[in-house]
RODOTOR-393182 format. One record per residue: x negated, y, z of N, C-alpha, C in turn; residue in three letters. Coordinates in steps of 0.05 Angstrom, whole numbers, padded with zeros to 5 digits, always signed. Layout:
REM residues N
XYZXYZXYZala/...
//
This chain:
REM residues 163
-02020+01459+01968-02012+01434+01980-01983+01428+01970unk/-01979+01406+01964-01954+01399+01950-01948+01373+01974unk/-01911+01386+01969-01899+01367+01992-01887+01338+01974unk/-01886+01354+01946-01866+01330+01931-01876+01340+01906unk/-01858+01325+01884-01868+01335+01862-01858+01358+01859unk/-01833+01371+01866-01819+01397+01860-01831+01415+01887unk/-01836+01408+01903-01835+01429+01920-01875+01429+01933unk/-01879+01458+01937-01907+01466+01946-01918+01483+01956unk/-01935+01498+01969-01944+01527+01980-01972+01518+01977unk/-01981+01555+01975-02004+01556+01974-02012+01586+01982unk/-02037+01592+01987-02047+01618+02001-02059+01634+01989unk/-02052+01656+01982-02066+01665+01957-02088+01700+01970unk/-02101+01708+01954-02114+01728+01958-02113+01743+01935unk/-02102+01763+01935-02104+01787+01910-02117+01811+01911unk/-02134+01817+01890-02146+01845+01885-02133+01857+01860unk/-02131+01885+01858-02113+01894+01844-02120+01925+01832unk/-02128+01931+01812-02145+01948+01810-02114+01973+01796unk/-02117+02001+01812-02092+02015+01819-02101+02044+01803unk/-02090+02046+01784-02102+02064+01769-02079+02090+01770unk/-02090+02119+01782-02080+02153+01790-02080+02152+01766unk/-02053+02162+01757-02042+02171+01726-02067+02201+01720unk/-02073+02206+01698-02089+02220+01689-02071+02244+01698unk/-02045+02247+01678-02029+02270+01689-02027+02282+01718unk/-02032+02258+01736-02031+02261+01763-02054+02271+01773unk/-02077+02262+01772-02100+02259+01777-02108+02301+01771unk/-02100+02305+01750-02106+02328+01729-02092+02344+01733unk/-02068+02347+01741-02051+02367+01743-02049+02382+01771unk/-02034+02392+01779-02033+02409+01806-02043+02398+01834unk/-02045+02371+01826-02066+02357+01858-02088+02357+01848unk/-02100+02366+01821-02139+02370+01834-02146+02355+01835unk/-02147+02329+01837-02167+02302+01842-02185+02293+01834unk/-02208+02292+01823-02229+02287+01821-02238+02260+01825unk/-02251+02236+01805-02259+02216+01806-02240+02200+01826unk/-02226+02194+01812-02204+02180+01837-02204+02149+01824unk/-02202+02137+01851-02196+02109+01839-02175+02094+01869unk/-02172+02070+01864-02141+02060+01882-02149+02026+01875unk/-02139+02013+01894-02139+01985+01893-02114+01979+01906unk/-02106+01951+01907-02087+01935+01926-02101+01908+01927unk/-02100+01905+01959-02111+01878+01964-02090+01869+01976unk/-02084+01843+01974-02059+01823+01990-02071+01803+02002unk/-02060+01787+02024-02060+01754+02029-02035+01745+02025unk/-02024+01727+02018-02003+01715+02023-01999+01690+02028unk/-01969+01685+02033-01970+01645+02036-01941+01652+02009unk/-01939+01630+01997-01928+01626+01972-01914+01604+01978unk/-01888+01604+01967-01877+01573+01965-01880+01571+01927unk/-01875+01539+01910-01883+01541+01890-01857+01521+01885unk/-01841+01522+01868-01827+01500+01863-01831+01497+01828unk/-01840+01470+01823-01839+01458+01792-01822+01447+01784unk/-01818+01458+01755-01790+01451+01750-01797+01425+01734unk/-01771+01405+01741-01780+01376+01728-01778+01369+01708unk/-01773+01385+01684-01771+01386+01664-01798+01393+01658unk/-01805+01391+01630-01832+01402+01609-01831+01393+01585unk/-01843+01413+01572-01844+01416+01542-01879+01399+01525unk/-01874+01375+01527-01898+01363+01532-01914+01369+01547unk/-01947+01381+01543-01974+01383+01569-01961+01408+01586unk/-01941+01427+01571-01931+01457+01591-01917+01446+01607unk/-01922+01452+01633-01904+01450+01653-01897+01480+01664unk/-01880+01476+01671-01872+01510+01688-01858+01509+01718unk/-01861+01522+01733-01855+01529+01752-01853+01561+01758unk/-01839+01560+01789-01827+01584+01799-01849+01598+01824unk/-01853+01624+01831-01869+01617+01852-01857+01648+01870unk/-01855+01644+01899-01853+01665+01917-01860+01665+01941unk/-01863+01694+01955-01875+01690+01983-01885+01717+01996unk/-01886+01722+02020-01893+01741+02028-01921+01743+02040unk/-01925+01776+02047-01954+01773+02057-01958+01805+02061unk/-01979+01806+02067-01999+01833+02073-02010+01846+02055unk/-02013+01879+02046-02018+01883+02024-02029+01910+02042unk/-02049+01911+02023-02069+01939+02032-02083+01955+02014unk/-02067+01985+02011-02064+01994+01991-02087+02031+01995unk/-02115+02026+01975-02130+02046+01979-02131+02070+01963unk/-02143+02088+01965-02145+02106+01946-02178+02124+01949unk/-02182+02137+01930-02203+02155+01939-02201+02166+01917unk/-02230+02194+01921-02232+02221+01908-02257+02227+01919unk/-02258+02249+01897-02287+02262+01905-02273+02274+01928unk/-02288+02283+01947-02281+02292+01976-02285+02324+01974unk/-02262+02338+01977-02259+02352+01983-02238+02372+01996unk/-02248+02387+02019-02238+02403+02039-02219+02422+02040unk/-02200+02420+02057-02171+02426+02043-02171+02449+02070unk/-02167+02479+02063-02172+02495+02087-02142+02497+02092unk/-02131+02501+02114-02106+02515+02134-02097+02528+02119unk/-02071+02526+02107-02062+02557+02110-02069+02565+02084unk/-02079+02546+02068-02089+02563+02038-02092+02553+02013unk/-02087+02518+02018-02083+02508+01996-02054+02502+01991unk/-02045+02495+01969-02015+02485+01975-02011+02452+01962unk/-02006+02439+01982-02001+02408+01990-01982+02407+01960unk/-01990+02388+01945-01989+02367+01935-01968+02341+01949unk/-01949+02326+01926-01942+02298+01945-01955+02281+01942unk/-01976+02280+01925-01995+02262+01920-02016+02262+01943unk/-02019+02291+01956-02036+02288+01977-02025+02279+02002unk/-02000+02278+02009-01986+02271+02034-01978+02236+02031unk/-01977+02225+02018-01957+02206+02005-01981+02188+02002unk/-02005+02186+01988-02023+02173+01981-02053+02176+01998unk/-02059+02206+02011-02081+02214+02019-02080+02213+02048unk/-02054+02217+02057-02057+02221+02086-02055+02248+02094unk/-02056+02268+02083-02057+02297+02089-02036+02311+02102unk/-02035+02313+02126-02014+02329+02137-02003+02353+02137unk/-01979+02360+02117-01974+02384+02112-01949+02390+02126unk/-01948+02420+02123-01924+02434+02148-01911+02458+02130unk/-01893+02463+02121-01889+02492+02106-01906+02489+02084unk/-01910+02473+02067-01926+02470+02038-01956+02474+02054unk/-01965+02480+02063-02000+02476+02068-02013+02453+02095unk/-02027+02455+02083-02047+02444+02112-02038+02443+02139unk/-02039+02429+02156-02030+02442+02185-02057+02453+02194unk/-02080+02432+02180-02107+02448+02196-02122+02442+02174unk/-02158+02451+02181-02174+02446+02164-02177+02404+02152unk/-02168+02401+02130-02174+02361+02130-02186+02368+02101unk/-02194+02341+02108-02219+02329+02080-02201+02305+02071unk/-02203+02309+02037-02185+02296+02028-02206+02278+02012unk/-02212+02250+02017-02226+02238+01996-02218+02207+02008unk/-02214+02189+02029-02204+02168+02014-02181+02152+02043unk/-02167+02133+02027-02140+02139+02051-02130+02102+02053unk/-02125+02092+02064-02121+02067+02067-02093+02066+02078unk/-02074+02043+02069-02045+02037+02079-02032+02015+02081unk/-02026+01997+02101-02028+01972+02098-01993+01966+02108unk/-01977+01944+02097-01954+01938+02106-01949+01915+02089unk/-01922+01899+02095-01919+01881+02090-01898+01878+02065unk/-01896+01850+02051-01883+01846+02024-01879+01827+02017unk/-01866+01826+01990-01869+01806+01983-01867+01797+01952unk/-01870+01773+01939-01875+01772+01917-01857+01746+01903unk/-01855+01752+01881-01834+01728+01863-01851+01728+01836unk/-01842+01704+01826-01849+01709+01785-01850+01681+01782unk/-01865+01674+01762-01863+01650+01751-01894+01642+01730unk/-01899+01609+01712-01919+01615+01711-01916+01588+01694unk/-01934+01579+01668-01937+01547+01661-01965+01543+01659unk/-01969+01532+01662-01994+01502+01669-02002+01479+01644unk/-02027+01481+01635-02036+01463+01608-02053+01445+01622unk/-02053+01418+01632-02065+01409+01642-02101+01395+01628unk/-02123+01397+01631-02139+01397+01616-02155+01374+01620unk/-02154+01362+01642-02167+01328+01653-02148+01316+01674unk/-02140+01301+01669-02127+01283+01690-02142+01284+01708unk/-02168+01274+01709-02175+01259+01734-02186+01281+01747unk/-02193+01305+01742-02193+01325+01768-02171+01346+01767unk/-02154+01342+01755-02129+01355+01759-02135+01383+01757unk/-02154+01386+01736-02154+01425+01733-02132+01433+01704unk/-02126+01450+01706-02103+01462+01690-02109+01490+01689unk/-02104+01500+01661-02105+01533+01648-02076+01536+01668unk/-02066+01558+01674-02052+01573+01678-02048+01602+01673unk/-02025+01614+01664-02017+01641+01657-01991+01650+01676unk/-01982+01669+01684-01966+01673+01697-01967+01703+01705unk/-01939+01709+01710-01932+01740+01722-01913+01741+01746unk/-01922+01763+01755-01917+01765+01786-01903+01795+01787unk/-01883+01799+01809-01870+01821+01814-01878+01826+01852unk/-01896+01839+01855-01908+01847+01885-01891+01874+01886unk/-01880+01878+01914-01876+01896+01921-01885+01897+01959unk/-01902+01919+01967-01898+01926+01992-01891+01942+02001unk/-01883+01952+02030-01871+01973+02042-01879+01993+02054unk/-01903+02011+02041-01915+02034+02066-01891+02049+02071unk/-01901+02061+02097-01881+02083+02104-01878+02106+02091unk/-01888+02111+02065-01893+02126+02049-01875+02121+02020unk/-01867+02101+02026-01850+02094+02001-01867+02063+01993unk/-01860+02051+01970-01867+02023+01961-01880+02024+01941unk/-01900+02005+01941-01920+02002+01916-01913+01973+01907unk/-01910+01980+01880-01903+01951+01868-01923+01953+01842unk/-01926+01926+01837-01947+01919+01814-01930+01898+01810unk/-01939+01891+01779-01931+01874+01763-01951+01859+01746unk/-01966+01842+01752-01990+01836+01738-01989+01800+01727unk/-02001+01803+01702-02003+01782+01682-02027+01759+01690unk/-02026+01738+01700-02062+01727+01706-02065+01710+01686unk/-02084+01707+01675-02083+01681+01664-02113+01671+01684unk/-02119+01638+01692-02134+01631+01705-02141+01599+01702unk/-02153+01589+01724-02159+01559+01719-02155+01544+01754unk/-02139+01530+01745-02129+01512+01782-02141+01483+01776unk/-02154+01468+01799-02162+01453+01800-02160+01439+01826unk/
//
């Protein structure tokens, strides 16, 4: 929704595909078939800059929102007292450790974390028909949110089609 020609918001929904470093995945946390996502909502403000380079227009865009951040693994059972915790397992899995191990018998296979954030970047626009106002767009974004675990930030390139 645009209030003017410079100024606008809009509501966005992101999926985000979160890829466990191999090294990570492979090395002393054990993990097995692991995979990770980030989903967001947000509200965005958008400001266009009034300037353009013929059909490119460019604009600014930022905003906060909800971000929900998953993980999984092949599932498996982490006994008391006998394995030794990983920060990947406390930090990402949920696993509660005390003195490097387990506090009790837990199953480690998939862990969900949700908190709030927010996002900035920028983005230009090729407009492709006047009369329904659809336009290519490319643009990059700097997301960061806040688990209590520390912050997950992504940085991702879209290219897409607005109409």
């Amino acid at each position: 929704m645009n209030f003017s020609r410079l100024f606008g918001v809009d509501a966005e929904y992101m999926y985000y595909n979160l890829s466990i470093r191999p090294s990570v995945a492979n090395g002393p946390a054990n993990l097995h078939n692991t995979s990770g996502r980030l989903q967001s909502i947000s509200l965005d403000g958008i400001v266009n800059v009034p300037y353009h380079r013929g059909k490119l227009h460019a604009y600014g865009i930022f905003g906060v929102g909800f971000y929900q951040r998953s993980v999984s693994a092949t599932s498996e059972v982490l006994e008391a007292n006998k394995a030794i915790c990983q920060p990947i397992w406390t930090a990402w899995f949920g696993i509660n450790c005390l003195t490097g191990t387990p506090t009790t018998k837990q199953t480690l296979s998939s862990f969900s974390k949700g908190a709030g954030g927010f996002n900035v970047g920028g983005g230009v626009t090729y407009p492709l028909n006047h009369l329904n106002h659809s336009k290519i767009y490319i643009e990059w974004r700097y997301h960061r949110a806040y688990q209590s675990d520390g912050k997950t930030i992504v940085m991702p390139i879209t290219v897409g089609l607005r109409w």
